[in-house]
C-alpha positions, 0 to 999 in steps of 0.5 A: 414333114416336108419344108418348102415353099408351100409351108408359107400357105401355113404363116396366115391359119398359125397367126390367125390361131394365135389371135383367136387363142389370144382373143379367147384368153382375153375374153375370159380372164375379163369376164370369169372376174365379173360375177352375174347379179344372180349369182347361180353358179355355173353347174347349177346354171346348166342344171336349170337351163336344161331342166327348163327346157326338158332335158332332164337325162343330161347329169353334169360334172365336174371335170379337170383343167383349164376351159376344157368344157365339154359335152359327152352325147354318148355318156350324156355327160356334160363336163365343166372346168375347175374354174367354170363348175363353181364359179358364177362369173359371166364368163363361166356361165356362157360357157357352161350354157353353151354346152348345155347348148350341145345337150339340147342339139343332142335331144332335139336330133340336130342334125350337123351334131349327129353327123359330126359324132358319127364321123368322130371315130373316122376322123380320128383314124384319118387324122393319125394316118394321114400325114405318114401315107402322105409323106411315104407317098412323096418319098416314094413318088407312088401316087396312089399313096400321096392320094390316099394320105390327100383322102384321109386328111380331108376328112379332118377337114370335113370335121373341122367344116361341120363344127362350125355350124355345131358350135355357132348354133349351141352358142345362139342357144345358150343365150337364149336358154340364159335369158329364158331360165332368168339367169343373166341381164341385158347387160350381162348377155353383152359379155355372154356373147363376147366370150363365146364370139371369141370361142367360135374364133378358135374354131374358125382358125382350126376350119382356115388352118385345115383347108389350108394345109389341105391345099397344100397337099395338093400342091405338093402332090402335083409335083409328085405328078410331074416327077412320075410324067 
């Protein structure tokens, strides 16, 4: 990667990223030491919010790792953390109802979760090349490299854009799927919904860091114009 002064557009995405992770670990280490009154663990917590609300196709299981929760629309699978699966703390609950939340997108056809699977193997291919074409592109002062390297990390953008509505939705869902299936009180949704602002912090940092690197691929690449004029 090329360091000049267009790097500094990069200083505010990796400080905000930084607050967002350290928000987020703040969040959770409150709340997974505060158990639920009712005392359902987190599985069986997904378990039920799915079954009440008709989605009996989705089979969870245990996963590996630190808050690496997750819902698979492909296998319908969805995966729950060492520390979330047995554990019946607010946090571990808000988590394991947001992606039951995904589940639900995924049943009910939600749109922007369709859209974001479907680009999922595009974005991944983009993601890798990207930045390689880019680079050659600048080395060799051949635009139609620097711009194919500029299309290609785009659609991580796009990718990092249709999150945002994904998330914030499957999160307004799990609240509401916790106070429906009875799981947690009105005093307890509080540190419901402070676990999962913080999540969605993440994913607004990664969003801010993408379309400022974006812009800092167009700034370079106009001075590949200049060089070429």
């Amino acid at each position: 990667m090329f360091y000049d002064s267009t790097m500094l557009l990069l200083i505010p995405a990796l400080l905000l990223a930084l607050l967002a992770q350290g928000w987020m670990k703040s969040a959770y280490n409150k709340y997974s030491k505060i158990r639920t009154q009712a005392g359902v663990p987190a599985y069986q917590a997904a378990q039920k919010m799915l079954y009440d609300n008709g989605n009996s196709e989705v089979s969870v299981a245990p996963g590996s790792g630190t808050l690496t929760d997750h819902y698979d629309p492909r296998s319908q699978v969805l995966s729950l953390s060492e520390g979330v699966y047995n554990s019946a703390s607010i946090a571990a609950l808000g988590i394991a109802a947001h992606e039951a939340g995904h589940a639900m997108q995924k049943k009910e056809g939600y749109a922007a979760l369709s859209l974001r699977t479907l680009v999922v193997p595009v974005v991944n291919f983009g993601s890798m090349l990207s930045m390689p074409i880019f680079i050659l592109g600048l080395i060799m002062s051949w635009r139609p490299l620097v711009t194919a390297g500029i299309a290609l990390f785009a659609l991580t953008v796009i990718f990092a854009l249709v999150t945002l509505p994904v998330e914030f939705n499957a999160s307004r869902r799990a609240v509401q799927m916790l106070n429906g299936s009875g799981l947690i009180t009105q005093e307890e949704e509080k540190g419901v919904r402070k676990v999962l602002n913080a999540a969605a912090m993440t994913y607004m940092a990664s969003a801010i860091g993408a379309l400022l690197q974006l812009l800092r691929l167009l700034l370079l690449s106009r001075g590949v114009s200049s060089r070429r004029d």
